[in-house]
C-alpha positions as CSV (number, residue, x, y, z in Angstrom):
1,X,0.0,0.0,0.0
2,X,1.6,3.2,-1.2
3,X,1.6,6.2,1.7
4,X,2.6,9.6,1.0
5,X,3.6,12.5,3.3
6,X,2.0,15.7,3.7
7,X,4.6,17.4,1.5
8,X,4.6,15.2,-1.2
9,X,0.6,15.5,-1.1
10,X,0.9,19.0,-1.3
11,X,3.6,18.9,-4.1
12,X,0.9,16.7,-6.5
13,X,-2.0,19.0,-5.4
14,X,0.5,22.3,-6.3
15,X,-0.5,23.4,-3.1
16,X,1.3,24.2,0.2
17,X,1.6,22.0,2.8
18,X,-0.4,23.9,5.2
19,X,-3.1,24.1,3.0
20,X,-2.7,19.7,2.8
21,X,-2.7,20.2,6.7
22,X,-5.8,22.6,7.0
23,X,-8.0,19.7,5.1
24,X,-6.6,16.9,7.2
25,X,-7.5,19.1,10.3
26,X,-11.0,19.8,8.6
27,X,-11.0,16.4,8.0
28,X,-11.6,16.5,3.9
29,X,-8.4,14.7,3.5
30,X,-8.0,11.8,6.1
31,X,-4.8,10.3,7.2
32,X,-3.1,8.7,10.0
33,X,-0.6,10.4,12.5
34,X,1.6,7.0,14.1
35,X,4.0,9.9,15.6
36,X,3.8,13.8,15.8
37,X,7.9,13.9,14.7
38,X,7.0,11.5,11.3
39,X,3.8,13.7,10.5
40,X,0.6,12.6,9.0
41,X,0.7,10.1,6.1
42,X,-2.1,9.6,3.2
43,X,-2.2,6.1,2.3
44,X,-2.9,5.9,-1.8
45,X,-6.7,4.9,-0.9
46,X,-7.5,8.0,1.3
47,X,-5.9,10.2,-1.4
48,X,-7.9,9.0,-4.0
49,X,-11.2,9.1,-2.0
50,X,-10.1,12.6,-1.6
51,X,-9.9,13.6,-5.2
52,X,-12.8,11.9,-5.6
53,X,-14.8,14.5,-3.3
54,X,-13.1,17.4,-4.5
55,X,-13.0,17.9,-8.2
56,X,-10.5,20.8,-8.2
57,X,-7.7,18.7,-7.5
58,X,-8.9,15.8,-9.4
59,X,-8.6,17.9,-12.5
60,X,-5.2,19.3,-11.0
61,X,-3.6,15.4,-11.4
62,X,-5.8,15.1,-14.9
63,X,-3.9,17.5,-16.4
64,X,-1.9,15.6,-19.0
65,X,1.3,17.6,-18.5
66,X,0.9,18.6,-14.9
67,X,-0.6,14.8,-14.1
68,X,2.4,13.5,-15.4
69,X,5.3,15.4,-13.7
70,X,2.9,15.2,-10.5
71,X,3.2,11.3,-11.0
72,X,6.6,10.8,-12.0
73,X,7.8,12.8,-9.3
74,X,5.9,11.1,-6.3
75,X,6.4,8.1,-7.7
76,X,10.4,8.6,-7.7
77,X,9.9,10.1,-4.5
78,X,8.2,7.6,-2.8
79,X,10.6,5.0,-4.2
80,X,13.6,7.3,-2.4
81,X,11.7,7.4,0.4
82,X,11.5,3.8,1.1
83,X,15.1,3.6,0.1
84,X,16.0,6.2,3.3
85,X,13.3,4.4,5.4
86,X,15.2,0.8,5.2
87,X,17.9,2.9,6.6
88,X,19.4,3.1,3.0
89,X,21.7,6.2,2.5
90,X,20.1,8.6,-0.8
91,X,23.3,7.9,-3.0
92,X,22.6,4.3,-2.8
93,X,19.2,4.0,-3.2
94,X,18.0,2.4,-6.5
95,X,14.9,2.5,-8.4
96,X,13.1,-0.6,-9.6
97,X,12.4,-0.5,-13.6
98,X,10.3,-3.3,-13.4
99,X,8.2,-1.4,-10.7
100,X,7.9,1.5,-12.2
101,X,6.8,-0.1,-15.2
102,X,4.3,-2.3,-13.4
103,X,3.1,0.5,-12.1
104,X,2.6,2.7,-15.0
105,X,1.0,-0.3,-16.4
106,X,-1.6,-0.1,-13.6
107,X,-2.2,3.2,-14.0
108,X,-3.4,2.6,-18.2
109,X,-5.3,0.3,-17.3
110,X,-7.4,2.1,-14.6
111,X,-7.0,5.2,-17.0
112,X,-8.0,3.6,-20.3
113,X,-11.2,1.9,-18.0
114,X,-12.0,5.5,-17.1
115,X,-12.2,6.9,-20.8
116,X,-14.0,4.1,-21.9
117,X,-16.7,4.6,-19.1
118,X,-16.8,8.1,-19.9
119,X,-17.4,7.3,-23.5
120,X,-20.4,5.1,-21.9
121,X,-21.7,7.7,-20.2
122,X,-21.6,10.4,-23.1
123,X,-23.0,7.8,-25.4
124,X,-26.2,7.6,-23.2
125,X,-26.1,11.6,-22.4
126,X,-26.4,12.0,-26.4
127,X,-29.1,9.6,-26.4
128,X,-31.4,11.2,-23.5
129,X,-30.7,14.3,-25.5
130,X,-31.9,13.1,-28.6
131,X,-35.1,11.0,-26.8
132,X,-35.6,14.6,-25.1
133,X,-35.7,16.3,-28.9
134,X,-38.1,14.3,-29.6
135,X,-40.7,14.7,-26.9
136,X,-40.2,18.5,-27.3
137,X,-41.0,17.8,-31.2
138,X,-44.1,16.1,-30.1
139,X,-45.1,18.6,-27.8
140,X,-44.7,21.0,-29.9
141,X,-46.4,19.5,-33.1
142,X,-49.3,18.7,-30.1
143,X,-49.1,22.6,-28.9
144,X,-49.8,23.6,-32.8
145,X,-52.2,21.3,-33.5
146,X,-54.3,22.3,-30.3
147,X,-54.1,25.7,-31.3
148,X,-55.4,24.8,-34.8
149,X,-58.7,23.5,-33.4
150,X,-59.1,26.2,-31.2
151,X,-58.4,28.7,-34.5
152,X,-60.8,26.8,-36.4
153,X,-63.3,26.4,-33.7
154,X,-63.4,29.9,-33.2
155,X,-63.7,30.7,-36.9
């Protein structure tokens, strides 16, 4: 389970890290404080759950340019960070291709689910639009035709 710390949080988000603190205080971003020297840390799950609440910074990590250097960059630093964790000095810590890659792989897969759901749901917006169009066709063909007999009756 990937965790991440406020700062890299607030890094992804373009944000400060206060701001990353105010909604863990407010409790819109949840996390887990084991120490008050190691800080709060945002597993991958509550992260998501936040982005899923707040659209602003959903869109942020969307952003194909911006998405990308906010995902290459935590995932380098988290793989760092576990380095120094193990005790590992910086200098010798390595990163895995093959996870990196797995990863990445992960990541098309969720994303190319996502377009193809969105495509789902705009396929069935145009159609609710066009089954729409045509009840206001027939209401207004039944609109005309009522004011026709009421012309004629009058007449």
């Amino acid at each position: 389970m990937d965790t991440y710390t406020v700062k890299e949080v607030a890094k992804m988000m373009n944000t400060s890290e206060e701001t990353v603190r105010r909604w863990i205080r407010s409790g819109k971003l949840k996390a887990n404080m084991d120490s008050r020297k190691k800080g709060s840390v945002i597993t991958d799950a509550m992260l998501r759950e936040f982005t899923r609440n707040t659209p602003k910074y959903a869109a942020a990590l969307a952003n194909p340019i911006g998405g990308i250097v906010a995902a290459s960059t935590l995932l380098l630093g988290t793989f760092v960070a576990k380095n120094i964790e193990k005790g590992e000095a910086i200098k010798n810590s390595t990163v895995d291709s093959e996870e990196i890659k797995k990863i990445l792989k992960e990541n098309l897969v969720t994303v190319n689910a996502n377009i193809k759901n969105k495509k789902k749901a705009i396929a069935q917006l145009e159609q609710e639009i066009v089954d729409e169009e045509t009840k206001v066709k027939s209401l207004e063909y039944l609109l005309k035709n009522i004011e026709n007999v009421k012309g004629d009756a009058n007449e």
